[in-house]
C-alpha positions as YAML, in Angstrom:
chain: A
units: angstrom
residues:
- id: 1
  name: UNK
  ca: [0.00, 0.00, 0.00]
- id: 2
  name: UNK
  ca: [1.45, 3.56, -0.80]
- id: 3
  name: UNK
  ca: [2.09, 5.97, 1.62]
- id: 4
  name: UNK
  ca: [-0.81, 8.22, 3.01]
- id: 5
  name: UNK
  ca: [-1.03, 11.69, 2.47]
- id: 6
  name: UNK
  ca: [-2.28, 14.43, 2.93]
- id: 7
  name: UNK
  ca: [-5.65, 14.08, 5.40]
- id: 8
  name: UNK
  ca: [-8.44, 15.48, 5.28]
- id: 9
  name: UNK
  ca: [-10.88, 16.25, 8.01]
- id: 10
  name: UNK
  ca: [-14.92, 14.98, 6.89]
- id: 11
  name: UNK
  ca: [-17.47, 16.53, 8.51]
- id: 12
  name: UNK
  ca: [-18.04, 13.57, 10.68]
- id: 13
  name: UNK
  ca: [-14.80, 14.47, 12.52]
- id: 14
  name: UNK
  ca: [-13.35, 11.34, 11.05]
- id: 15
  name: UNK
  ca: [-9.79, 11.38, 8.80]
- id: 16
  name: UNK
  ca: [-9.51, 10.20, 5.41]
- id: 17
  name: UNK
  ca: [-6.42, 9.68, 3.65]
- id: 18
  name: UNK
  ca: [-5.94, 10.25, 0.25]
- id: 19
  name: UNK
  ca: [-2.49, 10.26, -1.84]
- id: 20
  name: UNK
  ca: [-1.64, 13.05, -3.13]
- id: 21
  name: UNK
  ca: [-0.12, 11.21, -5.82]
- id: 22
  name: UNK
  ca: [-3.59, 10.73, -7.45]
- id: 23
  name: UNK
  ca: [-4.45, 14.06, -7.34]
- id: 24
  name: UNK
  ca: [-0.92, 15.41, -9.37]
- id: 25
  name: UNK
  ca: [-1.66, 12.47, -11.76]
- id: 26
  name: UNK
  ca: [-4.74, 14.10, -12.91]
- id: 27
  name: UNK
  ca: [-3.30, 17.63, -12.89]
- id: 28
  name: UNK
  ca: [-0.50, 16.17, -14.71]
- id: 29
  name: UNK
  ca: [-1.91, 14.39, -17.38]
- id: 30
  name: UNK
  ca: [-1.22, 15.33, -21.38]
- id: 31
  name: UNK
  ca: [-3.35, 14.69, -23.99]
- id: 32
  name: UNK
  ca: [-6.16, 11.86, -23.31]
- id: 33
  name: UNK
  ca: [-7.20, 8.93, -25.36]
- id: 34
  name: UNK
  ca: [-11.33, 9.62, -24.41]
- id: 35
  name: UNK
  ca: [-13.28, 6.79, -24.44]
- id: 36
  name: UNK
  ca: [-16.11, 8.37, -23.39]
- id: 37
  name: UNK
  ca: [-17.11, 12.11, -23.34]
- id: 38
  name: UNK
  ca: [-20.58, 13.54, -23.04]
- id: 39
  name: UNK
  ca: [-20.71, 16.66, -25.29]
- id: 40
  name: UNK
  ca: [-23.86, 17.90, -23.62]
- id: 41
  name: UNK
  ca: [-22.78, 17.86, -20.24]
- id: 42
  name: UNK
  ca: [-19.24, 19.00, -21.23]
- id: 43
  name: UNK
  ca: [-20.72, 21.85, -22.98]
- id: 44
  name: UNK
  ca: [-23.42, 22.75, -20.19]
- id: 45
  name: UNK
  ca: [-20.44, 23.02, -17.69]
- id: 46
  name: UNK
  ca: [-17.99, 24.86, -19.69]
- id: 47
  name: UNK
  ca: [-20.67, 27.75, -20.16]
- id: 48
  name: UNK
  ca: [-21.95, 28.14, -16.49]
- id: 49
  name: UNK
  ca: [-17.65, 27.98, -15.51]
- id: 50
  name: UNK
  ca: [-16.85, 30.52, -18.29]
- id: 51
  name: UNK
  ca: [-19.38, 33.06, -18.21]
- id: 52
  name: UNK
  ca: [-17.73, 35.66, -20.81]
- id: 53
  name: UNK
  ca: [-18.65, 35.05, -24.54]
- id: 54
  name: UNK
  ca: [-15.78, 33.48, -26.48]
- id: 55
  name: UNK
  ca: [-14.66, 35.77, -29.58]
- id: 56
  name: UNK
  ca: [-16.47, 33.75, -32.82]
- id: 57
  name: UNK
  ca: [-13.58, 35.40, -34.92]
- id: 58
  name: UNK
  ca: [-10.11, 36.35, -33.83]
- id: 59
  name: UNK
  ca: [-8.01, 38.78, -36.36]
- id: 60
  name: UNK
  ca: [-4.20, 39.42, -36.25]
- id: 61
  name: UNK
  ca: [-2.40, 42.32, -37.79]
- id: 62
  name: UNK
  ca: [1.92, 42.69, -38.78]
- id: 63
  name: UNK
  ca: [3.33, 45.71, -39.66]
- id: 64
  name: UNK
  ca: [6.34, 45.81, -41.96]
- id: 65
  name: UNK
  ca: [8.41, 48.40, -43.01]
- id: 66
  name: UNK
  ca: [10.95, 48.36, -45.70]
- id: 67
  name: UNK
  ca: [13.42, 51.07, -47.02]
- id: 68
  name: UNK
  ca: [14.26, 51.77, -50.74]
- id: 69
  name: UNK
  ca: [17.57, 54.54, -51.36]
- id: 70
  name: UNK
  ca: [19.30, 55.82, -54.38]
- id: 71
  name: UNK
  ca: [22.55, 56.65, -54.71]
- id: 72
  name: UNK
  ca: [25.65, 58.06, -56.99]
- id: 73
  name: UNK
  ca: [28.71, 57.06, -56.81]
- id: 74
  name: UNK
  ca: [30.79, 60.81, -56.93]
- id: 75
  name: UNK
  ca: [32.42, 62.68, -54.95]
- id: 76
  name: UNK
  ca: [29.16, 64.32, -53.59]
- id: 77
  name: UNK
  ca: [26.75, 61.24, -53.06]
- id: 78
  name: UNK
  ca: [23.42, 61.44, -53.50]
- id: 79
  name: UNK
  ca: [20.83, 59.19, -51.34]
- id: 80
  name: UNK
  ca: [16.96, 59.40, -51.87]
- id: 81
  name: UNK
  ca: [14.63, 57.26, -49.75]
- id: 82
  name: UNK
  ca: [11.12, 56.56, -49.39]
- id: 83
  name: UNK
  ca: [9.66, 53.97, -46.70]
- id: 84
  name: UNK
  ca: [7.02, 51.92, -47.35]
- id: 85
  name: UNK
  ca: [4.60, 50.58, -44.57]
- id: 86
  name: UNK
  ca: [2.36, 47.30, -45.14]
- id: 87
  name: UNK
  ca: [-0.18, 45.73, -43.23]
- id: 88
  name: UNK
  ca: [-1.56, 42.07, -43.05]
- id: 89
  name: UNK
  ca: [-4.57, 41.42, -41.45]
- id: 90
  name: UNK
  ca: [-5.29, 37.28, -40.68]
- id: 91
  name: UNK
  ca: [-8.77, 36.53, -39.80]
- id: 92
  name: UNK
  ca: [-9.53, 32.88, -38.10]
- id: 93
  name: UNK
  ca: [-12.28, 31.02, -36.29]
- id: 94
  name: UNK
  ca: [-10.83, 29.60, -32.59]
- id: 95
  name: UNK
  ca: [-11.75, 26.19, -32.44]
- id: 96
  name: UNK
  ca: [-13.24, 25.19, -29.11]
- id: 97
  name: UNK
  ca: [-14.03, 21.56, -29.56]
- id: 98
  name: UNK
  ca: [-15.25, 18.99, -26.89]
- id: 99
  name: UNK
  ca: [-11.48, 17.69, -25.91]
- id: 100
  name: UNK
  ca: [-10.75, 21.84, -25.58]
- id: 101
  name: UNK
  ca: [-13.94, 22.30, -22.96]
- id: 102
  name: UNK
  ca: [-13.44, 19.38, -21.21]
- id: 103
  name: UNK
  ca: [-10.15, 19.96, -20.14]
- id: 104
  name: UNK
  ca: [-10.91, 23.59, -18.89]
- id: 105
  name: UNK
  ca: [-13.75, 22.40, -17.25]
- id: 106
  name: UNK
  ca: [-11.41, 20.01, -15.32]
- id: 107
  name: UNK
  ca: [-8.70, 22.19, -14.60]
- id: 108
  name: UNK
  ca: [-11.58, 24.62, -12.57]
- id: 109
  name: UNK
  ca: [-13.22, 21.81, -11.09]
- id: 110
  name: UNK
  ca: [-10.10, 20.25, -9.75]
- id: 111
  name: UNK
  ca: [-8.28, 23.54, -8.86]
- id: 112
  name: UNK
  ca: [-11.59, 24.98, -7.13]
- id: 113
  name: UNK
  ca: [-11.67, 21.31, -4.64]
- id: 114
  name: UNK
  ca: [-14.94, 20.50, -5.92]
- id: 115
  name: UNK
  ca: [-14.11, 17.09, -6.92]
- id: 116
  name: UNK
  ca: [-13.88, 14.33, -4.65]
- id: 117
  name: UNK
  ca: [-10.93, 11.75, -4.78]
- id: 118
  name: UNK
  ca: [-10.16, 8.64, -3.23]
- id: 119
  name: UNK
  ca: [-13.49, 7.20, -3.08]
- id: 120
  name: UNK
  ca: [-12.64, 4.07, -4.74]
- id: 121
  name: UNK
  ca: [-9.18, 3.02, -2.46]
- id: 122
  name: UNK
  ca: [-9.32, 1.87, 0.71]
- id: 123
  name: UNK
  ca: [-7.26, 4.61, 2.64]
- id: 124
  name: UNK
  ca: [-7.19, 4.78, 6.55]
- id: 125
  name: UNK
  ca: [-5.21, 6.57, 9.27]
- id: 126
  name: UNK
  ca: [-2.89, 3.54, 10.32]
- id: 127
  name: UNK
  ca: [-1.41, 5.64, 13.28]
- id: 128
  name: UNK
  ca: [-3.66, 3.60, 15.82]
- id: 129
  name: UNK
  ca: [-2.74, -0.24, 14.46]
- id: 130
  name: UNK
  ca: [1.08, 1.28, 14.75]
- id: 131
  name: UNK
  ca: [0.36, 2.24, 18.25]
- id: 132
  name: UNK
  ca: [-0.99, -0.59, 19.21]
- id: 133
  name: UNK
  ca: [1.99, -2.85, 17.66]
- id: 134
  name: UNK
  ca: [4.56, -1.08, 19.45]
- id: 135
  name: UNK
  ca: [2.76, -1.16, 22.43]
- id: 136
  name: UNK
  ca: [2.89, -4.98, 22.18]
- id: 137
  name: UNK
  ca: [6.65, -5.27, 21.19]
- id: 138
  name: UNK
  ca: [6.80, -2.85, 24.36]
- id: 139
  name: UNK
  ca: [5.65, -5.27, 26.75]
- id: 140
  name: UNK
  ca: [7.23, -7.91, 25.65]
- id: 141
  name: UNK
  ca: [10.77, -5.86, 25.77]
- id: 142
  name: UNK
  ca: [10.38, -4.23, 29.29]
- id: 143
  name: UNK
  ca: [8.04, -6.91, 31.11]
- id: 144
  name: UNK
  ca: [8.65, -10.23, 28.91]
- id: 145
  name: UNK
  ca: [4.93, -10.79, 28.12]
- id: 146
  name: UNK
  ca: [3.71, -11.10, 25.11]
- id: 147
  name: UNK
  ca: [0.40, -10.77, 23.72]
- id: 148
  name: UNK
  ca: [-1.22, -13.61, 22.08]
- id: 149
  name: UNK
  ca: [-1.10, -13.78, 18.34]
- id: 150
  name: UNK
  ca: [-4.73, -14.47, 18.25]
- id: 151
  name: UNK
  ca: [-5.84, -11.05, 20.31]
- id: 152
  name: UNK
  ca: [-3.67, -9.00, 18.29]
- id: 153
  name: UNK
  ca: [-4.98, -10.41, 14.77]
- id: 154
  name: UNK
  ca: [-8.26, -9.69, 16.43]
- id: 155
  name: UNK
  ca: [-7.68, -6.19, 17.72]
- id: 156
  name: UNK
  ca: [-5.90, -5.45, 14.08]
- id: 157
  name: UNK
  ca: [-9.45, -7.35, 12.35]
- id: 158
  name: UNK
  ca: [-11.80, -5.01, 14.46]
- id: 159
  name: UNK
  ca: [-9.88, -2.11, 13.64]
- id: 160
  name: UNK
  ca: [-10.17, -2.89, 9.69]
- id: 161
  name: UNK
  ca: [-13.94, -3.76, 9.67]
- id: 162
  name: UNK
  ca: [-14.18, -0.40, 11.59]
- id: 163
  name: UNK
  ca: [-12.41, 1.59, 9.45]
- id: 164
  name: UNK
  ca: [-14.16, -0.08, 6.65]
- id: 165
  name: UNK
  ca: [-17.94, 0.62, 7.75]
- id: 166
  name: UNK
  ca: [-16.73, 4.37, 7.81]
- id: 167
  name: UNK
  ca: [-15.59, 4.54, 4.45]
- id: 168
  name: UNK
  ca: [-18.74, 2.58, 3.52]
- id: 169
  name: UNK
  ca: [-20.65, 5.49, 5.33]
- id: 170
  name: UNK
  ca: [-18.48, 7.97, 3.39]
- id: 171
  name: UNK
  ca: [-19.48, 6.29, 0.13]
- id: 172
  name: UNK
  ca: [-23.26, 6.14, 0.82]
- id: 173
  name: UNK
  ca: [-22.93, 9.77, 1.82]
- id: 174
  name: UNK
  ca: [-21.25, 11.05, -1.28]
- id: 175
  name: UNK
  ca: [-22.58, 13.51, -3.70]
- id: 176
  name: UNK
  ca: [-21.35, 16.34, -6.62]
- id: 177
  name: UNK
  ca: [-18.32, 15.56, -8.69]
- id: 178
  name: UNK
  ca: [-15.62, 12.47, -8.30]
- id: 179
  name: UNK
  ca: [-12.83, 10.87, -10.04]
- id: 180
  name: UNK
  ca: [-12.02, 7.42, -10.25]
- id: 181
  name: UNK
  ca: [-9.20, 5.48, -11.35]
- id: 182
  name: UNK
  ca: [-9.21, 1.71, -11.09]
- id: 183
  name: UNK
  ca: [-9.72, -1.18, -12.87]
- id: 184
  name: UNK
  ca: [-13.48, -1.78, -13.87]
- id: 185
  name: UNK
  ca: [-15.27, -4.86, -15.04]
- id: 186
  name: UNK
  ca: [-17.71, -4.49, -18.36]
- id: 187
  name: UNK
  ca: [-20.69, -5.33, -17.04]
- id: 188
  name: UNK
  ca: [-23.23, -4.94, -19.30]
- id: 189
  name: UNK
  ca: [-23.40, -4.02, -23.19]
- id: 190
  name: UNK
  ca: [-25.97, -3.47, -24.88]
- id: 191
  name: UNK
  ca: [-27.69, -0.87, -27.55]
- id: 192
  name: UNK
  ca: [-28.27, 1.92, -25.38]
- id: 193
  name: UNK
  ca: [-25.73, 1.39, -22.55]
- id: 194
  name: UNK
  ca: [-22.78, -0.07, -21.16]
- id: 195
  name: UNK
  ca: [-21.94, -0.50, -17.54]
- id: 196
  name: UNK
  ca: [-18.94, -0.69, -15.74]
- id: 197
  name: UNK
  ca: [-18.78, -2.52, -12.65]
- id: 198
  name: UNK
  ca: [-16.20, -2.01, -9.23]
- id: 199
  name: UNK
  ca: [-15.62, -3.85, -6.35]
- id: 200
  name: UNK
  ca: [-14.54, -1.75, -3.34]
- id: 201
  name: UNK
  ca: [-11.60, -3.24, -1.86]
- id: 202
  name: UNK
  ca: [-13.03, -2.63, 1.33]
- id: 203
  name: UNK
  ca: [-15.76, -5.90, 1.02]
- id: 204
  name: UNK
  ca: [-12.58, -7.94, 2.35]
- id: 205
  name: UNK
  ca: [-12.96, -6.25, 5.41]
- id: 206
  name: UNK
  ca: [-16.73, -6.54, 6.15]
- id: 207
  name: UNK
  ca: [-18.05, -9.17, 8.22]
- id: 208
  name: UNK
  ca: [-20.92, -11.34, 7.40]
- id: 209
  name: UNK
  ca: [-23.92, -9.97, 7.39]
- id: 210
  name: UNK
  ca: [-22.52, -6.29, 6.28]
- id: 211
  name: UNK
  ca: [-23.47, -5.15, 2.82]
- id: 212
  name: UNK
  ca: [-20.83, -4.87, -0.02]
- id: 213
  name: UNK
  ca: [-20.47, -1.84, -2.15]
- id: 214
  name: UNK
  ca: [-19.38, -1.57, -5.39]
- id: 215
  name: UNK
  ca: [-19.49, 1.39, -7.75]
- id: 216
  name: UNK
  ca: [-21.20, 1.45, -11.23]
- id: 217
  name: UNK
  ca: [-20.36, 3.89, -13.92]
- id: 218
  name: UNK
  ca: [-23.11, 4.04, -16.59]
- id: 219
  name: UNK
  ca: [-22.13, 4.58, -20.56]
- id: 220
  name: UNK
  ca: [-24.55, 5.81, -22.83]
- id: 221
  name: UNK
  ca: [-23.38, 4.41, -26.32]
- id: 222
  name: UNK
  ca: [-23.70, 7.60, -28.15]
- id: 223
  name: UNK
  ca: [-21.32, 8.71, -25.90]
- id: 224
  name: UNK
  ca: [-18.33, 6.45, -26.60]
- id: 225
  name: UNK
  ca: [-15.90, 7.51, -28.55]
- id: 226
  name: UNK
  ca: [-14.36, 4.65, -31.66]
- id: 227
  name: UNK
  ca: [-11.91, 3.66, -28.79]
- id: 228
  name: UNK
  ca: [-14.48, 3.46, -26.35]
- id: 229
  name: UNK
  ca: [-16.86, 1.13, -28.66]
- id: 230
  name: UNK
  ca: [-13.66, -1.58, -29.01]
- id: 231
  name: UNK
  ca: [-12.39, -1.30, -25.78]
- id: 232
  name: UNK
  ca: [-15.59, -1.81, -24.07]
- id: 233
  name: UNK
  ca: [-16.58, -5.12, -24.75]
- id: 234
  name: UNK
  ca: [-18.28, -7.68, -22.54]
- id: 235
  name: UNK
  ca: [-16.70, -8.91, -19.25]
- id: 236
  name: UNK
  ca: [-13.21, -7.47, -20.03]
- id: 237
  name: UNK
  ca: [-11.00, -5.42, -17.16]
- id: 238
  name: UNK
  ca: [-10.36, -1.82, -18.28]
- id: 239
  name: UNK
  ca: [-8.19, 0.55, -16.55]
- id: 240
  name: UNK
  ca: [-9.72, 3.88, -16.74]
- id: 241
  name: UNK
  ca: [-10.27, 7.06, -15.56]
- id: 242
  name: UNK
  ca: [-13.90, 8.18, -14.79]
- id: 243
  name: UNK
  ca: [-14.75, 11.98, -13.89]
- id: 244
  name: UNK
  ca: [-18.14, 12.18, -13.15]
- id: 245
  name: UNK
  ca: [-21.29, 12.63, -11.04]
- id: 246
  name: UNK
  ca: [-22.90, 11.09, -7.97]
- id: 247
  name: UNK
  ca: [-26.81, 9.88, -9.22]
- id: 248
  name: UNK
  ca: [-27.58, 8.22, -6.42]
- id: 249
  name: UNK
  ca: [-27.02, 5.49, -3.68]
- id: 250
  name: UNK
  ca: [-28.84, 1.94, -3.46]
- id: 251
  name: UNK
  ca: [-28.51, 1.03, 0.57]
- id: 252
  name: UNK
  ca: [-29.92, -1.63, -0.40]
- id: 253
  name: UNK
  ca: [-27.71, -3.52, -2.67]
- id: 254
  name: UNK
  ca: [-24.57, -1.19, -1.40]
- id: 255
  name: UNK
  ca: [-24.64, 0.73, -5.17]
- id: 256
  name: UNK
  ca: [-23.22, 3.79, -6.07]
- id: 257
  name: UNK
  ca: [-23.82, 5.07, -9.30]
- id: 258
  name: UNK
  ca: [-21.88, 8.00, -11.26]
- id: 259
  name: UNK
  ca: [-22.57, 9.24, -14.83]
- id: 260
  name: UNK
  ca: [-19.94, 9.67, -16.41]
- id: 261
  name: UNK
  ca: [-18.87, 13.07, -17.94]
- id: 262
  name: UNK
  ca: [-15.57, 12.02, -19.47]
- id: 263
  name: UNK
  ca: [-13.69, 8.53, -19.27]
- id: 264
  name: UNK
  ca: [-10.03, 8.24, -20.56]
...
């Protein structure tokens, strides 16, 4: 597991960890291979971020200047010179195409911290399992005792299904705008839609009887770019990155589902 960074404080008073390493990846990123990207959305975004109208035609003008001269070759030399000034005006459309949007639309979201992170890993503040590890070495130094194997694969076990029913919480209580990067399953294809499908690492940490949460990331077909189409195919693993928005959250069947602004 990589190091934790950079915690943040939830309004539950509890910690969450997230890398910081995730974050600089996104900021970081060149150009993207999209597999997915909704125009619509992209396009209602872009205008509510950037409020001033774009210029529909951009024009350029160069100034030149040249110098012609005259002159005799006698003892009293003659020079006669005229200058000559030119101008070239360029006129061209800016092209502001999905790809272009998107990525400004990103940039704000992202540097304005209204995107959430992380919700897919399994992060926790491991400061208390330390504690509780040297405390055991501890005893064992100084008093020669040691604490049986089975209490302290117990205490360690509690501590994990704790820390995963909070992230669980965290999940269920999520809303606005979140990026993912993992590995999802194809789900389901068909005509209209393709789903992606993730188990949260955390289900290896629930006990029985808790309820396991996965995330699904829903693909309307129009949507997908030629990449998209081939790379999406039934039951394959894809490695992706999803920026998108909370719809809503199925206690039921432990569901969270995003739609998907842009995939890449």
């Amino acid at each position: 597991m990589e190091p934790l960074e950079e915690p943040i404080i939830l309004p539950s008073g509890q910690y969450r960890f997230i890398s910081s390493k995730k974050i600089d990846a996104i900021n970081k990123m060149g150009p993207k291979t999209f597999y997915y990207l909704d125009n619509g959305q992209v396009r209602d975004l872009y205008c509510q971020v950037f409020q001033e109208l774009q210029p529909k035609q951009i024009e350029t003008h160069e100034k030149e200047r040249s110098q012609k001269s005259i002159g005799a070759d006698f003892k009293l030399v003659a020079k006669y010179g005229t200058r000559q000034e030119t101008e070239t005006k360029t006129t061209y459309e800016p092209e502001l195409t999905s790809p272009v949007m998107y990525n400004q639309v990103q940039d704000y979201l992202v540097k304005n911290n209204n995107v959430i992170f992380g919700l897919e890993d399994f992060d926790y503040d491991k400061s208390s399992i330390d504690e509780f590890k040297s405390m055991c070495a501890a005893m064992e130094k100084k008093f020669s005792f040691s604490v049986p194997e089975e209490l302290q694969e117990k205490f360690i076990s509690d501590k994990l299904h704790e820390f995963a029913l909070n992230h669980s919480k965290e999940i269920a209580q999520s809303s606005g705008f979140v990026s993912l990067q993992g590995e999802f399953l194809v789900a389901k294809v068909d005509h209209d839609c393709r789903s992606l499908s993730y188990s949260h690492p955390l289900n290896q940490y629930l006990a029985q009887g808790d309820t396991s949460i996965s995330i699904e990331i829903l693909c309307h077909s129009p949507n997908l770019s030629s990449s998209g189409s081939t790379t999406f195919t039934p039951d394959s693993s894809v490695k992706i990155t999803c920026v998108g928005k909370v719809v809503r959250w199925n206690s039921k069947e432990g569901l969270l589902t995003i739609n998907p602004i842009a995939i890449f």
